[in-house]
Backbone as CSV, one residue per row, in Angstrom:
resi,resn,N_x,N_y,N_z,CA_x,CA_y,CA_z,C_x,C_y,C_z
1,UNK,163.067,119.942,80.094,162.297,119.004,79.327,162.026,117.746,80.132
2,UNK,163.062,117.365,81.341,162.671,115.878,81.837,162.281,115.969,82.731
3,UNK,161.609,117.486,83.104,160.301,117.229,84.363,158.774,117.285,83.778
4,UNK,159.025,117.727,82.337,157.313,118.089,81.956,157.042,116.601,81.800
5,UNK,157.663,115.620,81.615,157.760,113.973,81.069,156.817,113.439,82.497
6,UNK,157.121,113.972,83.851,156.109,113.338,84.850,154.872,113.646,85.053
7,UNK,154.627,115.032,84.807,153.691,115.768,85.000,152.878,115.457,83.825
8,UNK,153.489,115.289,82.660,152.197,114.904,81.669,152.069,113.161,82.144
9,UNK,152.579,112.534,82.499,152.522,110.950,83.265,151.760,111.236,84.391
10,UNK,151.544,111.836,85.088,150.419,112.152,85.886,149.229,112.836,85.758
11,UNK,149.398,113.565,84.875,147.984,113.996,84.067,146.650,112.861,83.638
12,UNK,148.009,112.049,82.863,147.493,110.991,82.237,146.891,109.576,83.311
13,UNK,147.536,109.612,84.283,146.651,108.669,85.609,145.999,108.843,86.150
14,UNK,145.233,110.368,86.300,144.615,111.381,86.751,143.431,111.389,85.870
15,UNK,143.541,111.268,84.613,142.381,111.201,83.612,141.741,109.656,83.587
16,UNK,142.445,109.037,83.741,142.379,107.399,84.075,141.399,107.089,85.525
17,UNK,142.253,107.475,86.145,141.220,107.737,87.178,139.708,108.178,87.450
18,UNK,139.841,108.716,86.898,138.627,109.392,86.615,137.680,108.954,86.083
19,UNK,137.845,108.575,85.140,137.241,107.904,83.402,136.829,106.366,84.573
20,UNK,137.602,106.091,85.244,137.227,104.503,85.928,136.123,104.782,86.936
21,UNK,136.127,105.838,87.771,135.289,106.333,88.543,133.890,106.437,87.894
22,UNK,134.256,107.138,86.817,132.985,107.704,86.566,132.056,105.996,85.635
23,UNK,133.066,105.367,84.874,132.337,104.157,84.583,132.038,102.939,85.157
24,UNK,132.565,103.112,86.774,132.068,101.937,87.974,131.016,101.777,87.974
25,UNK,130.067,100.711,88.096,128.477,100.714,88.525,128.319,100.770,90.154
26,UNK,127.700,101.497,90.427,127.047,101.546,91.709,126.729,100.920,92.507
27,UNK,127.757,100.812,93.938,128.149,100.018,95.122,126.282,99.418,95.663
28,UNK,126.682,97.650,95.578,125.654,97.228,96.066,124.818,97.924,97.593
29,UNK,125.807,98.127,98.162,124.967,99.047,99.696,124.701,100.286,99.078
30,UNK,124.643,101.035,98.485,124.200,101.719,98.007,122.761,101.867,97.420
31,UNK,122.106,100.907,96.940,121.162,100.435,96.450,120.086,99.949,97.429
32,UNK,118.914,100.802,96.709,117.461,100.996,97.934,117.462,99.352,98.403
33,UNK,116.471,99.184,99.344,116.703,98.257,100.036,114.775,98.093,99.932
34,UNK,114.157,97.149,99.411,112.387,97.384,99.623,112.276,96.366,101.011
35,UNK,111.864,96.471,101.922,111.113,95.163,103.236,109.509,94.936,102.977
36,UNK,108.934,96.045,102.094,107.510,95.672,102.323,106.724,95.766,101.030
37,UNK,105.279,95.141,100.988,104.626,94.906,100.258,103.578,95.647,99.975
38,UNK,102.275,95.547,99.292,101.029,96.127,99.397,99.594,95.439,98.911
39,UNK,98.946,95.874,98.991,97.204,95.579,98.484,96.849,96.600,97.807
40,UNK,96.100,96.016,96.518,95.700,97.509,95.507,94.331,96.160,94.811
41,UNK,93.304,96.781,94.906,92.310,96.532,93.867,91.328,97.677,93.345
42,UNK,90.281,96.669,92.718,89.037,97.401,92.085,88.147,96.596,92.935
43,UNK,86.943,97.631,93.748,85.651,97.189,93.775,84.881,97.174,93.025
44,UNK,83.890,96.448,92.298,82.791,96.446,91.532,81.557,95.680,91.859
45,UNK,80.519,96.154,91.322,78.852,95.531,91.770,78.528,94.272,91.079
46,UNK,78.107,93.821,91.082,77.676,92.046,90.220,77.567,92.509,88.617
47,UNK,77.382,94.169,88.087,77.267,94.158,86.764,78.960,94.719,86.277
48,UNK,79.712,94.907,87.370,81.016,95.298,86.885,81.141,96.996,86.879
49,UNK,79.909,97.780,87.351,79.765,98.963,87.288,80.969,99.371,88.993
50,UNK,81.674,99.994,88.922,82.557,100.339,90.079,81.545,100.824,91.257
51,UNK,82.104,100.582,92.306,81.837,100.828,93.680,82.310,101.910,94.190
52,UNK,81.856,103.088,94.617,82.713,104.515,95.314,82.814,104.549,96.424
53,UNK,81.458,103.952,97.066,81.213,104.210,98.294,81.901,103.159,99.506
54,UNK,82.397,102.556,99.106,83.076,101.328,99.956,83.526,101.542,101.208
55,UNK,84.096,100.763,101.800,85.145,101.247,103.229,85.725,99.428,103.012
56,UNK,87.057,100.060,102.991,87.827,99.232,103.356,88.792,98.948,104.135
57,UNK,88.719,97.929,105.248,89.619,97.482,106.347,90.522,96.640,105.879
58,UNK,92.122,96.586,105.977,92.698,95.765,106.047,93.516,95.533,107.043
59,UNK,93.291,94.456,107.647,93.621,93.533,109.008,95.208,93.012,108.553
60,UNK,96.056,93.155,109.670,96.805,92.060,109.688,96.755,90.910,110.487
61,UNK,96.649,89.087,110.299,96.346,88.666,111.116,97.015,88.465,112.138
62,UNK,98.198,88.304,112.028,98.779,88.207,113.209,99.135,89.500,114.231
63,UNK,99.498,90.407,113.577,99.463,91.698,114.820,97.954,92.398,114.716
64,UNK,97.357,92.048,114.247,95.525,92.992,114.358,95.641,94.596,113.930
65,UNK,96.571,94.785,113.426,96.958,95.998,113.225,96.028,96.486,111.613
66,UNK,95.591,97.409,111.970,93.948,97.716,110.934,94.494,99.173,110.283
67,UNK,94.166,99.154,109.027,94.500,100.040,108.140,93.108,100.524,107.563
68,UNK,92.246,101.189,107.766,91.155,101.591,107.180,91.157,102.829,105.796
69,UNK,90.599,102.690,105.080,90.502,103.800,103.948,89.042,103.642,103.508
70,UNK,88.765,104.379,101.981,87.659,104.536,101.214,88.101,104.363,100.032
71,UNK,87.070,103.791,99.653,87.577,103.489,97.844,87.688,104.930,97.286
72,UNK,88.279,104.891,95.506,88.313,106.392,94.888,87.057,106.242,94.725
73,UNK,87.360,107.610,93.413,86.189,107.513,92.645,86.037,106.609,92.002
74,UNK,87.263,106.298,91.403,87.708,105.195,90.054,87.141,103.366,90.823
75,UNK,86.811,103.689,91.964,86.414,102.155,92.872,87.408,101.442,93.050
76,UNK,89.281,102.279,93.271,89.789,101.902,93.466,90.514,102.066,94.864
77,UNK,91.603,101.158,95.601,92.209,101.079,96.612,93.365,100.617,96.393
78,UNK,94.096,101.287,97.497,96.114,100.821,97.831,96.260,101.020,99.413
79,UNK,96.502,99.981,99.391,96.991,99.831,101.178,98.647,100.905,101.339
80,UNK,99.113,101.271,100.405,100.392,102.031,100.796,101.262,100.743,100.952
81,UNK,102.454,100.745,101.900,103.083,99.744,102.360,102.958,99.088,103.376
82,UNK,102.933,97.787,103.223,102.700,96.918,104.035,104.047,95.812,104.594
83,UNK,104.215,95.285,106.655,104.903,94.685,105.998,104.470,92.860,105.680
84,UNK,105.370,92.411,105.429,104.842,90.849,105.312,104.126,90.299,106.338
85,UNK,103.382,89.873,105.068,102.259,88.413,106.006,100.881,88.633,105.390
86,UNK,99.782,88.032,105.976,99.011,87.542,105.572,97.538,88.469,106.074
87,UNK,96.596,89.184,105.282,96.137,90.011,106.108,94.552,89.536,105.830
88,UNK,93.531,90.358,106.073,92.043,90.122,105.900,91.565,91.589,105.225
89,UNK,91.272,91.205,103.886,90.588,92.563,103.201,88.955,92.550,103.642
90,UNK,88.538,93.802,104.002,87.175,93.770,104.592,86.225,95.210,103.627
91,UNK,85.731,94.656,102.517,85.030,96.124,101.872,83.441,95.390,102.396
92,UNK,82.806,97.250,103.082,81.644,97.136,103.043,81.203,98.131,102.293
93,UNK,79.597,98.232,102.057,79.431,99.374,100.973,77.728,99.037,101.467
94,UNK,77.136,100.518,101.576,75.924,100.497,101.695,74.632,99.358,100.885
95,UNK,74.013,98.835,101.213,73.056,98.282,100.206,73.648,96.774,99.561
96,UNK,74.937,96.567,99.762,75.815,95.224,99.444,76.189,94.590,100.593
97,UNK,76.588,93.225,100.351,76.399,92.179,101.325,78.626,92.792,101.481
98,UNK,78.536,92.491,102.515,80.264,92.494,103.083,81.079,91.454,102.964
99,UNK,81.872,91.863,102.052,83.078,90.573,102.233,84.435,90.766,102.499
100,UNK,84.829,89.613,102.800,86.207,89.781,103.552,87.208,88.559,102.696
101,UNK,88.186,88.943,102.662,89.055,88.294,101.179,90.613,88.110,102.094
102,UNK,90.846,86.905,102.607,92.212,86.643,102.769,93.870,86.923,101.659
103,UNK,94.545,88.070,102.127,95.118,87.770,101.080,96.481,87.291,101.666
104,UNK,97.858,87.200,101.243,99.391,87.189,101.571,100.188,88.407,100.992
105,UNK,100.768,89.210,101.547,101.664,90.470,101.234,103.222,89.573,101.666
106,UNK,103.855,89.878,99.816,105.072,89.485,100.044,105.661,90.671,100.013
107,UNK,107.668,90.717,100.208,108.262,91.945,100.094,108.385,91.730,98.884
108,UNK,107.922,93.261,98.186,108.199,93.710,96.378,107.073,93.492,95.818
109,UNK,106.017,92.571,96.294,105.040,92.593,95.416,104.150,93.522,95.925
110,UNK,103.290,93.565,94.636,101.490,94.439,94.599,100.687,93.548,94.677
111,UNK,100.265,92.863,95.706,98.896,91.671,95.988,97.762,92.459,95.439
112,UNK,97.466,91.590,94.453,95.570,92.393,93.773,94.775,91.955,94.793
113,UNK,93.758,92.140,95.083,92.715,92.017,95.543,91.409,92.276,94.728
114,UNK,91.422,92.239,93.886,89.551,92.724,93.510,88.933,91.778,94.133
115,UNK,87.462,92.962,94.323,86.313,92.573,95.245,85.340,92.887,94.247
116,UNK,84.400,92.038,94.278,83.067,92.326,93.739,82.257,92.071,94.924
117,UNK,81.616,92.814,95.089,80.233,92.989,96.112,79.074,92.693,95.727
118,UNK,78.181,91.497,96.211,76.713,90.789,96.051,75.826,92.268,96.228
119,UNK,74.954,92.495,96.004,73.395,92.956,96.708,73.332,92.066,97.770
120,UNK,73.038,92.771,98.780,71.991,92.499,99.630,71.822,93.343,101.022
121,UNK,71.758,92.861,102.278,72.110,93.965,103.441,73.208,93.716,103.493
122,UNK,73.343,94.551,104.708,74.960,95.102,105.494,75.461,93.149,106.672
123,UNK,74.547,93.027,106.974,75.092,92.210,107.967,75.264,90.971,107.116
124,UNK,75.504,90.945,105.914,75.553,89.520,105.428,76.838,89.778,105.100
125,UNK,77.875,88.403,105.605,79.366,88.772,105.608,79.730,87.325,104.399
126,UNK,80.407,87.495,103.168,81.471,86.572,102.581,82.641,86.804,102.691
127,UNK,83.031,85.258,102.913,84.673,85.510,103.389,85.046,84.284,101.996
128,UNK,86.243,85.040,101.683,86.649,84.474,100.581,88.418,84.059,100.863
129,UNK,88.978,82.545,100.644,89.942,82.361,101.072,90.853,82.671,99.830
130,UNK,91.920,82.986,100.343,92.885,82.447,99.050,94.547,82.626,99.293
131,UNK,94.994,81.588,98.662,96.670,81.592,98.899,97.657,82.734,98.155
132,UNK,98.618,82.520,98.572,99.612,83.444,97.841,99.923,83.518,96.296
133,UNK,100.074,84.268,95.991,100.416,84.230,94.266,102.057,83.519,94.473
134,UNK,102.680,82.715,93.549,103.999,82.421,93.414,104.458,83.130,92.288
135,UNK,103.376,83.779,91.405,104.107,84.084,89.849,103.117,85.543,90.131
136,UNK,104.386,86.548,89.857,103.797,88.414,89.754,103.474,88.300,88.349
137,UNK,102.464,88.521,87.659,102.195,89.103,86.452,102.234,90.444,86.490
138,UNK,102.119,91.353,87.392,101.961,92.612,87.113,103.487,93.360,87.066
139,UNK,104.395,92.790,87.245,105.914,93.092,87.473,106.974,92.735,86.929
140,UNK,107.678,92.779,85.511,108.722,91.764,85.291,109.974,91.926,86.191
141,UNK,110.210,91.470,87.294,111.812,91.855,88.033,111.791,90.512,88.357
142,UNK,113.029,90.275,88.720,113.871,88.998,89.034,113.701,88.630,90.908
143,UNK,112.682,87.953,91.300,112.493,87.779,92.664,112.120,86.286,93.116
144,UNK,112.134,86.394,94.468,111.726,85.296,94.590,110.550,85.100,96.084
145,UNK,109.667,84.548,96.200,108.814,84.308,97.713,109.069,83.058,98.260
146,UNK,109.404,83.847,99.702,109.799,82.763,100.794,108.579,82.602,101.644
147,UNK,107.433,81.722,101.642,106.892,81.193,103.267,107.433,81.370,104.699
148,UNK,106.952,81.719,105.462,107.364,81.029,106.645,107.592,80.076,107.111
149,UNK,106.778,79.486,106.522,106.661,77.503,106.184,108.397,77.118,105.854
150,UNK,108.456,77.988,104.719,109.607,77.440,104.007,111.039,77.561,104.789
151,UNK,110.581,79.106,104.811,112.092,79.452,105.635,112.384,78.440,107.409
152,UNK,110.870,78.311,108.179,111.182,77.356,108.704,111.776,75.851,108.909
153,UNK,111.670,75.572,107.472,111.913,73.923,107.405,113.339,73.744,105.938
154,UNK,113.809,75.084,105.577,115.212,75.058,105.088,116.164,74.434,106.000
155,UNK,117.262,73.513,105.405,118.142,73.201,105.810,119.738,74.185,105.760
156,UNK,119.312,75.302,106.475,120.295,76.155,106.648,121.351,75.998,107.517
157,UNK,122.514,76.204,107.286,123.594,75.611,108.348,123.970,77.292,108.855
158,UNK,123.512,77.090,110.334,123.791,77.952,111.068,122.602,79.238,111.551
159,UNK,121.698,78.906,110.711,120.599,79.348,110.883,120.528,80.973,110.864
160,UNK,121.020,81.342,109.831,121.573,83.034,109.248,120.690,83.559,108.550
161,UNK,120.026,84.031,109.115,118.899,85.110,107.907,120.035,85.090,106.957
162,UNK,120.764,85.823,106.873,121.168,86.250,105.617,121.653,85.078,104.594
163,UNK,121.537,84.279,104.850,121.821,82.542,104.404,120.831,82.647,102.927
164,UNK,119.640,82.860,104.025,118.670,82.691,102.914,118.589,83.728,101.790
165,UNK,118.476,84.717,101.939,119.534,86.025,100.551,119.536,85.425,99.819
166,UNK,120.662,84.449,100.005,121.406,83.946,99.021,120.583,82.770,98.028
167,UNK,119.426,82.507,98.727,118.681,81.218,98.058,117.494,81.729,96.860
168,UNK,117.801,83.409,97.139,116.913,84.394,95.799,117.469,84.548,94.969
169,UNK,116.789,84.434,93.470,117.488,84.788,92.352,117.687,86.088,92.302
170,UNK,118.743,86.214,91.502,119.573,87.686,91.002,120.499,88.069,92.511
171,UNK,120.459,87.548,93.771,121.412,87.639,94.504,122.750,87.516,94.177
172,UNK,123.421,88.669,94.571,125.078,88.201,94.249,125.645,88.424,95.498
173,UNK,126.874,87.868,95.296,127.448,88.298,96.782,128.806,88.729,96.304
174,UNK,129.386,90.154,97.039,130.282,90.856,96.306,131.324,90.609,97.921
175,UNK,132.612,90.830,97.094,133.746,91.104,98.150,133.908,89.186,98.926
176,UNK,133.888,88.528,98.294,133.459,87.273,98.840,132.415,86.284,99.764
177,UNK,131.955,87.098,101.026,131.167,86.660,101.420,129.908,87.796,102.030
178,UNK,130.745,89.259,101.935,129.507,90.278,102.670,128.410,90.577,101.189
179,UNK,126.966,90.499,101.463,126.403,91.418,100.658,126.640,92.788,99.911
């Protein structure tokens, strides 16, 4: 009788075990990791009727690195993944004037782009500027966008990428100081 007394005492730490395992949440390194961004719009004509025929270039400016596609049917486009920075959207389309639309690709976001295309010829080029979004409407998640600007002129002690991590919301830092 006073050996079954351990063996059911180990049964019972054994089920414990277990039961803790299985209700742990899932080790932060474990968890996907996103670095890059994208471009997705709608082309449309001055009456809002969609564009099929398009071609669209997107430039990065600083490496020149060119991503070309075609609109759908739907007169839509997705650059796939991109990584950060700041690029030049370029839709041309037979019979419409060409424009080119500055945008900013952060990591996690979907940068819109819609283009509407004038009438007119091919060699008439609009360039349309524009800054970064600070607020995703298309996404509710917990993030945050860093500049280059910004991250340059933080007062970081020691000058640690991973410093800055820590200056995004919903960052935690587990085990005391490793990610």
């Amino acid at each position: 009788m006073r050996s079954s007394i351990p063996l059911f005492a180990l049964m019972i730490v054994v089920a414990l075990f277990v039961a803790a395992m299985l209700a742990a949440p899932p080790q932060a390194g474990a968890q996907a990791t996103i670095s890059t961004g994208s471009v997705q719009g709608t082309i449309v004509d001055p009456k809002g009727a969609v564009v099929t025929s398009a071609r669209i270039t997107i430039t990065n400016k600083d490496t020149g690195q060119k991503l070309e596609s075609e609109a759908t049917s739907a007169g839509t486009y997705n650059s796939g993944p991109l990584p950060p920075g700041r690029y030049v959207v370029r839709v041309a389309a037979q019979g419409f004037k060409t424009v080119e639309q500055t945008v900013e690709v952060a990591v996690g976001i979907i940068t819109s782009a819609n283009i509407t295309l004038e009438l007119g010829s091919e060699n008439t080029v609009v360039t349309v500027e524009s800054s970064a979004i600070s607020v995703n409407t298309e996404q509710a998640t917990v993030q945050g966008i860093l500049s280059a600007q910004q991250i340059e002129n933080l007062p970081v002690n020691g000058r640690n990428f991973l410093d800055l991590a820590q200056l995004e919301p919903g960052v935690q830092i587990q085990d005391g100081a490793n990610f």
